[in-house]
PABA-491415 format. One line per field, with one value per residue (C-alpha): residue number from 1; residue in one letter; chain; x, y, z. Coordinates in nm, 3 decimals. Example, Ala and Ser with C-alpha at 12.3 -4.5 7.8 and 13.67 -1.06 7.14 Angstrom:
2
pos: (1 | 2)
code: (a | s)
unit: (A | A)
px: (1.230 | 1.367)
py: (-0.450 | -0.106)
pz: (0.780 | 0.714)
//
This chain:
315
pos: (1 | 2 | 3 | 4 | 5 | 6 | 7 | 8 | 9 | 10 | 11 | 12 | 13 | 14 | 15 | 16 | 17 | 18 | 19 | 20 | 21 | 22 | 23 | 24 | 25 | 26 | 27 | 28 | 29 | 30 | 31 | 32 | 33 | 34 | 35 | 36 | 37 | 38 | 39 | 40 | 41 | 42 | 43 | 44 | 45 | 46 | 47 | 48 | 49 | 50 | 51 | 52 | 53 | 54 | 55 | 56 | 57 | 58 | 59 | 60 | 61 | 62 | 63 | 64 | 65 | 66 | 67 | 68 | 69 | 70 | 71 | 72 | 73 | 74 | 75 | 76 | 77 | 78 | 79 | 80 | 81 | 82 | 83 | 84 | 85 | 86 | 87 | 88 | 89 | 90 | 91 | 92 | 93 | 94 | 95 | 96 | 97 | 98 | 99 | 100 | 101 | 102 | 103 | 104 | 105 | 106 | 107 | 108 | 109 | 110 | 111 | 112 | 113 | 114 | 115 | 116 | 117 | 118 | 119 | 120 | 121 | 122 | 123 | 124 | 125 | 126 | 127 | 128 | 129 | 130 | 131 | 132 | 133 | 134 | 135 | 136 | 137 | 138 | 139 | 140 | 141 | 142 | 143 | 144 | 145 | 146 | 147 | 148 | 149 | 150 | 151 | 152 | 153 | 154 | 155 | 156 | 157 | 158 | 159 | 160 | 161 | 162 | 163 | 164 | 165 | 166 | 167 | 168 | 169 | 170 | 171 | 172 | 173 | 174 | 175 | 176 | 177 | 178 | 179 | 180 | 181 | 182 | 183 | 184 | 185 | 186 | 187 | 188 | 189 | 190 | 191 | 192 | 193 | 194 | 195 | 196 | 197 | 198 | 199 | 200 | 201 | 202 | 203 | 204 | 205 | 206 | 207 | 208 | 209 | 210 | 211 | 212 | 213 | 214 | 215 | 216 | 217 | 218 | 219 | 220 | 221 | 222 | 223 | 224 | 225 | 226 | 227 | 228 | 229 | 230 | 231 | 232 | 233 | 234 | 235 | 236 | 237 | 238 | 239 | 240 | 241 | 242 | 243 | 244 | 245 | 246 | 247 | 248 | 249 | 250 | 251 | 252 | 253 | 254 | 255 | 256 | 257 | 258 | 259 | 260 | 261 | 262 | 263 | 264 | 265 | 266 | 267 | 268 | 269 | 270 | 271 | 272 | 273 | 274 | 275 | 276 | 277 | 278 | 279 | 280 | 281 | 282 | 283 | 284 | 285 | 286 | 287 | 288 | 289 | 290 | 291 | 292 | 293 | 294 | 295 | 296 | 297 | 298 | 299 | 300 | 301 | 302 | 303 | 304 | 305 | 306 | 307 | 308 | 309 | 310 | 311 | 312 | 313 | 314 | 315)
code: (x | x | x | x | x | x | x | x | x | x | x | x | x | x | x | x | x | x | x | x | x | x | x | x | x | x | x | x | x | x | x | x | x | x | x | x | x | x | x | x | x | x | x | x | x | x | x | x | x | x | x | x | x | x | x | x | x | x | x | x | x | x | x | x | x | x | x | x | x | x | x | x | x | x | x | x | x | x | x | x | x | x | x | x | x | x | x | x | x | x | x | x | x | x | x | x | x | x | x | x | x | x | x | x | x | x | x | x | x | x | x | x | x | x | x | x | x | x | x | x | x | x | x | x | x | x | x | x | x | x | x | x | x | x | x | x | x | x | x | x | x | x | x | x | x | x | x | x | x | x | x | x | x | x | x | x | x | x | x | x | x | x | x | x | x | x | x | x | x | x | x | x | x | x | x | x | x | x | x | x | x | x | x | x | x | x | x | x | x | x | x | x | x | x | x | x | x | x | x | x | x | x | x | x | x | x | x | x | x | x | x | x | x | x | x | x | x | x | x | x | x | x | x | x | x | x | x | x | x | x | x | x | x | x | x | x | x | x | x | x | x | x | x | x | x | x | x | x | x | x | x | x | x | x | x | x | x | x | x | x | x | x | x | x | x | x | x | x | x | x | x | x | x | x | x | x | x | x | x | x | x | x | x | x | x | x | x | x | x | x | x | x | x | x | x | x | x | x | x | x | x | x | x | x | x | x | x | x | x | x | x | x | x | x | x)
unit: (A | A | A | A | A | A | A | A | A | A | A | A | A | A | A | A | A | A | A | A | A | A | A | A | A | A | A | A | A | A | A | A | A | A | A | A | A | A | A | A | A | A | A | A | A | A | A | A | A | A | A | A | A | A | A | A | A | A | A | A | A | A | A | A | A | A | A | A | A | A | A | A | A | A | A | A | A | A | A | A | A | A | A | A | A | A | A | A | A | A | A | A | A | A | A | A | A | A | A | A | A | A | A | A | A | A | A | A | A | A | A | A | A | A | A | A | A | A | A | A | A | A | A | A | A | A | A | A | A | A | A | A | A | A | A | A | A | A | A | A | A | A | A | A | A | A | A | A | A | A | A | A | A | A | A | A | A | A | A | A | A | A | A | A | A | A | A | A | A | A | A | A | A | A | A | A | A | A | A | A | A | A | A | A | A | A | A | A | A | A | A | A | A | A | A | A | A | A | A | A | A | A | A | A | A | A | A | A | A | A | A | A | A | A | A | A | A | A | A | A | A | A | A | A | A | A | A | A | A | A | A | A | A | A | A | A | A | A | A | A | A | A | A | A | A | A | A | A | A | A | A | A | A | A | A | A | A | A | A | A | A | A | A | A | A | A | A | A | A | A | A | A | A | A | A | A | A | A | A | A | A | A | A | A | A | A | A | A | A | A | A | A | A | A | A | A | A | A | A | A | A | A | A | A | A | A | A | A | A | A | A | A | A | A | A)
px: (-6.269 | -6.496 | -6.824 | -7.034 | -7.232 | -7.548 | -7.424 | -7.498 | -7.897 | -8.003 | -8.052 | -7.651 | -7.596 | -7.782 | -7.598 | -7.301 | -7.351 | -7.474 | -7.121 | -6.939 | -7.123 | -7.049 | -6.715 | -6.535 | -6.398 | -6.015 | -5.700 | -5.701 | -6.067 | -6.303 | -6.122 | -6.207 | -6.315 | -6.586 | -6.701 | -6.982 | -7.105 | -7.143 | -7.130 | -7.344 | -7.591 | -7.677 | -7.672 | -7.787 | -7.763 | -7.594 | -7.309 | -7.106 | -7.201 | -7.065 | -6.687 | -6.780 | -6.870 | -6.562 | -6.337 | -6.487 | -6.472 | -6.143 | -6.079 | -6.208 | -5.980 | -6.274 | -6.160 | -5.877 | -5.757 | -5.455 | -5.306 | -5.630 | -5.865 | -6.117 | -6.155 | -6.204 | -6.044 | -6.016 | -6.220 | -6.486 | -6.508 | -6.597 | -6.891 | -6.990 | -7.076 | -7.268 | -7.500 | -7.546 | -7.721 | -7.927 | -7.675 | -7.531 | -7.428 | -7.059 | -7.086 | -7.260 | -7.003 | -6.720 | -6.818 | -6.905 | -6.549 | -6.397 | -6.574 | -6.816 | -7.068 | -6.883 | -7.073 | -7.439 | -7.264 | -7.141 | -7.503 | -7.623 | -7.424 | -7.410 | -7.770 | -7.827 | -7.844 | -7.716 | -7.994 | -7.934 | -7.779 | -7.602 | -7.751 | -7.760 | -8.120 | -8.168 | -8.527 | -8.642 | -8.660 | -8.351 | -8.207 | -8.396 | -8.291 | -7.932 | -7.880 | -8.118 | -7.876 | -7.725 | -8.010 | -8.154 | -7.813 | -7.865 | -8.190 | -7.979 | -7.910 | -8.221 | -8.193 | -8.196 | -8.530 | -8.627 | -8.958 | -9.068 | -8.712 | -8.431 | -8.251 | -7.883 | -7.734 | -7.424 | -7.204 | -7.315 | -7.330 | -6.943 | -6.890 | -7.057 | -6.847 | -6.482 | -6.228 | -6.180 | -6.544 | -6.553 | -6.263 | -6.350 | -6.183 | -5.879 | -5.947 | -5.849 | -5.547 | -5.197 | -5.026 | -4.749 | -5.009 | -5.203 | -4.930 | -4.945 | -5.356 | -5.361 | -5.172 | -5.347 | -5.684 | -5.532 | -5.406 | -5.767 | -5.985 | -5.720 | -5.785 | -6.202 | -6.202 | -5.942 | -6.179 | -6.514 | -6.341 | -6.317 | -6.608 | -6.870 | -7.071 | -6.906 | -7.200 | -7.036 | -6.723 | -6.754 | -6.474 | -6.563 | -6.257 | -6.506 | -6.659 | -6.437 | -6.087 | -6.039 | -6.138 | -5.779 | -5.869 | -6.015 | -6.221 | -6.455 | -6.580 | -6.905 | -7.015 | -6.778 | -6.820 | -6.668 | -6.585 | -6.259 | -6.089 | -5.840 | -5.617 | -5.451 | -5.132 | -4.992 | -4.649 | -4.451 | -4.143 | -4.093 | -4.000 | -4.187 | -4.227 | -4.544 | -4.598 | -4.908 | -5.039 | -5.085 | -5.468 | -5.362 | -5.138 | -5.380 | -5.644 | -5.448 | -5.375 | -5.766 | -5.834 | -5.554 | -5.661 | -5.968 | -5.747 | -5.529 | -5.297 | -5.303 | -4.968 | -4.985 | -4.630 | -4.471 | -4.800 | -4.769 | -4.992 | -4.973 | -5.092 | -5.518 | -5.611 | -5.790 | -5.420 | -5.228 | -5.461 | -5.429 | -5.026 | -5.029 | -5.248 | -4.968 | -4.667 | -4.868 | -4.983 | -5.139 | -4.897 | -5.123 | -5.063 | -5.332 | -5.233 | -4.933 | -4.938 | -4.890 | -4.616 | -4.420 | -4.421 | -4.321 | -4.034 | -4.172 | -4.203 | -3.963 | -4.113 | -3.870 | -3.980 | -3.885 | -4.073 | -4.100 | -4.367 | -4.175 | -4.372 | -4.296 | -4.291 | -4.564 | -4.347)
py: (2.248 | 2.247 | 2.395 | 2.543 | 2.295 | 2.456 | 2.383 | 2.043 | 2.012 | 1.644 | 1.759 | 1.825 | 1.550 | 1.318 | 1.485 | 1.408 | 1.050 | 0.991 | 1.215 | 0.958 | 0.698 | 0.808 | 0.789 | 0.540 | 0.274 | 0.250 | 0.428 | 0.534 | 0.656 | 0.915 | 1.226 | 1.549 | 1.646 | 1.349 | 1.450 | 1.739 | 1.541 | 1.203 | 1.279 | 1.604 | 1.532 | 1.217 | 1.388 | 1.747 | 2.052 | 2.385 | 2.331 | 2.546 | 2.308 | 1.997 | 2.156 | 2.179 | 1.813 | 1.685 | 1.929 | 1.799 | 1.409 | 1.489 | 1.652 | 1.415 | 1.107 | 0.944 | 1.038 | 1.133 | 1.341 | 1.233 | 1.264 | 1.454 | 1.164 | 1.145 | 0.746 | 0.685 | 0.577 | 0.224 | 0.425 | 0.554 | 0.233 | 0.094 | 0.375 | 0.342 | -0.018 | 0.072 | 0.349 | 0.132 | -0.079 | 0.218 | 0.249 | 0.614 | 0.583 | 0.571 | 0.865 | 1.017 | 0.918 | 1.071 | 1.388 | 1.410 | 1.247 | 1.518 | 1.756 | 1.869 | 1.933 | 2.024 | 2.330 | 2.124 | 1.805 | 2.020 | 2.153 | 1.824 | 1.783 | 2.044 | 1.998 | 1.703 | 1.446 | 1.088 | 0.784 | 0.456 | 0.327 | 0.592 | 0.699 | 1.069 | 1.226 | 1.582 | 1.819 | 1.761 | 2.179 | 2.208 | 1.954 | 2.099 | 2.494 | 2.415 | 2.142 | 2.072 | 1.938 | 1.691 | 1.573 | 1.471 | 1.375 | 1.081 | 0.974 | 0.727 | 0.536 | 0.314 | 0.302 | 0.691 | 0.833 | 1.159 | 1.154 | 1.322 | 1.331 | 1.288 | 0.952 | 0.842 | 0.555 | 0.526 | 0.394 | 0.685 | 0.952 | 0.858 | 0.944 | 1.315 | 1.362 | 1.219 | 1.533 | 1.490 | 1.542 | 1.879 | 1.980 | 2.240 | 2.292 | 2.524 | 2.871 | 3.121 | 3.313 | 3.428 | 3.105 | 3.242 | 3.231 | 2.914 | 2.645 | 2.797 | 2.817 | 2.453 | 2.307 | 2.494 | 2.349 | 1.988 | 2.003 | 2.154 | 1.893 | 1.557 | 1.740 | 1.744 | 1.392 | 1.293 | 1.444 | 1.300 | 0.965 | 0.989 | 1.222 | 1.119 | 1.313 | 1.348 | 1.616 | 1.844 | 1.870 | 2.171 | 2.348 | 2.703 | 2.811 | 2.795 | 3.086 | 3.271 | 3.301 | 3.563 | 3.331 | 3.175 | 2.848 | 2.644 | 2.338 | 2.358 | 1.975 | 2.074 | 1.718 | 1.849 | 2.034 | 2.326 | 2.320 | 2.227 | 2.483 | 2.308 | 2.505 | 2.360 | 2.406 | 2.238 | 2.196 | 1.998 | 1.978 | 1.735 | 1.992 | 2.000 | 2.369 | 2.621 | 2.977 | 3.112 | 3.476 | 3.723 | 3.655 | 3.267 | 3.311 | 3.486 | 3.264 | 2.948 | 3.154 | 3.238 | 2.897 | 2.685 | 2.300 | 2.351 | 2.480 | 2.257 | 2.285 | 2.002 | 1.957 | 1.809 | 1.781 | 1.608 | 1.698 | 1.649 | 1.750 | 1.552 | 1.301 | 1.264 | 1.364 | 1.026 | 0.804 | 1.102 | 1.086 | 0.755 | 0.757 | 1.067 | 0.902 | 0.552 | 0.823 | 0.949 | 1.250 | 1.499 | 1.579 | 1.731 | 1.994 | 2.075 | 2.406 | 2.515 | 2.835 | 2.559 | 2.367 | 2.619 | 2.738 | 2.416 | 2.368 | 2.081 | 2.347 | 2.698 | 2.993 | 3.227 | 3.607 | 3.575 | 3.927 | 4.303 | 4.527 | 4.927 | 5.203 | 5.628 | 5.673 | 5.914 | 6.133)
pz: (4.765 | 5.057 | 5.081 | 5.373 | 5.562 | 5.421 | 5.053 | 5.120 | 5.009 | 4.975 | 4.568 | 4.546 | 4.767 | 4.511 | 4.224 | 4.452 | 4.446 | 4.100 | 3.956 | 4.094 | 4.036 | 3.664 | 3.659 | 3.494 | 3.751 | 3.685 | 3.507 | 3.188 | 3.277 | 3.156 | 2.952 | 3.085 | 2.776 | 2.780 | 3.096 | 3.056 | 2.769 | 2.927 | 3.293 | 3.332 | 3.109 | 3.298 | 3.615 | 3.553 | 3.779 | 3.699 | 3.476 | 3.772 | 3.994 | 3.785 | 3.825 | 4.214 | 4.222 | 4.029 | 4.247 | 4.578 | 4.474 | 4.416 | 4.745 | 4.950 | 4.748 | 4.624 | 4.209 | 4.087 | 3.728 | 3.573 | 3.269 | 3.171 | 3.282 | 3.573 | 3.733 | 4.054 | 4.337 | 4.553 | 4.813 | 4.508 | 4.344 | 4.701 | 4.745 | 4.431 | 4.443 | 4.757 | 4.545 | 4.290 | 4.564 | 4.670 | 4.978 | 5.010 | 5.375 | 5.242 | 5.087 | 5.338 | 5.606 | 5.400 | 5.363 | 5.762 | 5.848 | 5.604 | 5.877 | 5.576 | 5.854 | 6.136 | 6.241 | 6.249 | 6.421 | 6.697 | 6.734 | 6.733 | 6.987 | 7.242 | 7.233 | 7.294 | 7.558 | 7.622 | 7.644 | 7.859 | 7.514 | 7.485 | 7.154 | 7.105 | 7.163 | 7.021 | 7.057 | 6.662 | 6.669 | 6.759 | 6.487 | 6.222 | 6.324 | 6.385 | 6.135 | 5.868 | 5.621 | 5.857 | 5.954 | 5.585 | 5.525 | 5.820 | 5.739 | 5.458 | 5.776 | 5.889 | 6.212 | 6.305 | 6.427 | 6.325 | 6.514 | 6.746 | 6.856 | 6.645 | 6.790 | 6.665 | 6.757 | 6.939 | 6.631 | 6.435 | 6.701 | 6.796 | 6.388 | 6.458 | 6.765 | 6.611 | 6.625 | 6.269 | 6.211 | 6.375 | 6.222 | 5.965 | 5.632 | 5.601 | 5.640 | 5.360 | 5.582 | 5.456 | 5.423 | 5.715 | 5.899 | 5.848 | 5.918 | 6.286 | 6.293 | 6.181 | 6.409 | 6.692 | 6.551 | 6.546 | 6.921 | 7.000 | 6.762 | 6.975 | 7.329 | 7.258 | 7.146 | 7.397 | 7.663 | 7.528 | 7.576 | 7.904 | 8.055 | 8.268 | 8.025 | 7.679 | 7.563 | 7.851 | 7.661 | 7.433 | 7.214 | 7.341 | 7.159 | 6.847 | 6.984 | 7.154 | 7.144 | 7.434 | 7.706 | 7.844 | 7.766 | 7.486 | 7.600 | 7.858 | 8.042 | 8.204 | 8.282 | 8.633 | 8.921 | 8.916 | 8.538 | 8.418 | 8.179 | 7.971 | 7.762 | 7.415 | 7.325 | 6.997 | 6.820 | 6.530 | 6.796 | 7.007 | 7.300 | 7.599 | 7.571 | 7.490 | 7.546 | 7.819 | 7.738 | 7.968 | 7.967 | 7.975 | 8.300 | 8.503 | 8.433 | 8.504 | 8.888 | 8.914 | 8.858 | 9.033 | 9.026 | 8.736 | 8.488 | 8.293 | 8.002 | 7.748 | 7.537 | 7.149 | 7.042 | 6.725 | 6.504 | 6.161 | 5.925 | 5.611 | 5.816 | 5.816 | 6.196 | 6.328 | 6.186 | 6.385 | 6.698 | 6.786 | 6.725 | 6.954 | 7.223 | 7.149 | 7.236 | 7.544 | 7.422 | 7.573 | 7.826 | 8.084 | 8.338 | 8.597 | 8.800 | 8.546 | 8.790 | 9.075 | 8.871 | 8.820 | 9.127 | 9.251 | 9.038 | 8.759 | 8.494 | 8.452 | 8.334 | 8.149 | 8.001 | 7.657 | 7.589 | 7.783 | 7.683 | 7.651 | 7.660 | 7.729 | 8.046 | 8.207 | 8.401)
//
């Protein structure tokens, strides 16, 4: 269970850490039944809050319960050694590559600005406004400034900007419906970090699709001139074949060579997004189309009406 970005206070984030820290370290582990006595005592907090802890921990593969036992997992005993040295980066970097903070890292990031090291430079207002749990949440790494501007380096910065990282948690929808919504969201999350690998200026590449979903495209790359409008298209199949709206087709024409259509095919998701990306990228994925209205019209792609819209006629 995964909680809004602004759940994450640097008090639960310490309860966080010190919950698993309490854990017992292997199989059978700590009965449930043990666990309010031994576990939430130690680490206090509302008792609600305890269940929330376990239930994330769990979520994000770091504990497990089975056969009515908590212990922890090869990835929790390995972040729990690091607490226990007063080291809670691992933690920390879990729960922002589970895109725990996805929201606040893409503020962090459209508002920001690239240094000659490439570290990512943000207005301290602006970090503190748009992302003040984030931002406490990096100070566990040493080398990030937070005055007067908030300075991350480029290792770290790349971890804010992964796909995976700005990939929020599932969204409660009728479950018809959310197979279809999370593949779309997968193709979108490869195409932005496909794109920020290769821009001139990766802050220009923003997921407007975030904010809008009327616009006939999804990802904008502003670090060009005139903007490129790429739209996303995803699918499990391994068919080179995706559907354009009405709104999508005349865009693509009003557009011609800045609009592009990016093509995700073969996604799968029980696999974790940053293992799928790279596979995807290995396969030669995304298939891109710049112009689709041009393609088409040349012949490399076929268009076929698989829909008519019937309405009473006026006279």
């Amino acid at each position: 269970m995964f909680r809004p970005s602004d759940w994450f206070t640097p008090v639960r984030f310490r309860r966080l850490a010190a919950v698993l820290s309490s854990i017992d370290g292997a199989a059978p582990g700590l009965p449930a039944s043990h666990a309010i006595r031994r576990v939430w005592r130690t680490c206090g907090g509302p008792l609600v809050e305890f269940r929330d802890h376990l239930a994330l921990l769990i979520k994000l593969d770091l504990i497990n319960l089975h056969n009515g036992a908590y212990f922890r997992t090869r990835s929790g005993n390995k972040i729990a050694k690091g607490i226990r040295r007063g080291d809670q980066t691992g933690l920390a970097l879990t729960l922002i590559r589970a895109g725990c903070f996805y929201d606040q890292a893409r503020h962090l990031i459209e508002r920001g600005t690239s240094d000659a090291a490439q570290c990512l430079v943000v207005a301290r207002k602006e970090a503190i406004v748009g992302a003040p749990q984030l931002l406490a949440l990096l100070t566990h790494w040493s080398d990030v400034e937070v005055r007067p501007h908030v300075v991350i380096p480029l290792t770290l910065a790349s971890e804010l900007e992964a796909a995976w990282a700005l990939l929020p948690s599932e969204p409660e929808i009728p479950e018809w419906q959310l197979e279809r919504k999370l593949v779309g969201d997968r193709a979108e999350l490869y195409t932005v970090q496909f794109e920020r690998s290769r821009a001139i200026n990766r802050n220009g590449i923003h997921w407007v699709a975030r904010d809008a979903d009327d616009l006939g495209w999804d990802v904008e790359d502003r670090s060009t001139t005139p903007v490129r409008r790429i739209e996303v298209k995803g699918s499990r199949d391994l068919r080179e074949m995706f559907f354009l709206s009405e709104n999508e087709w005349k865009k693509a024409n009003e557009h011609g060579d800045n609009y592009v259509v990016h093509l995700w095919g073969a996604i799968d998701l029980a696999r974790k997004p940053a293992v799928e990306y790279a596979a995807l990228r290995a396969e030669g994925y995304p298939v891109e189309i710049q112009n689709p209205a041009k393609a088409i019209n040349d012949g490399a792609w076929v268009a076929t009406s698989t829909r008519w819209r019937v309405e009473r006629s006026a006279t």
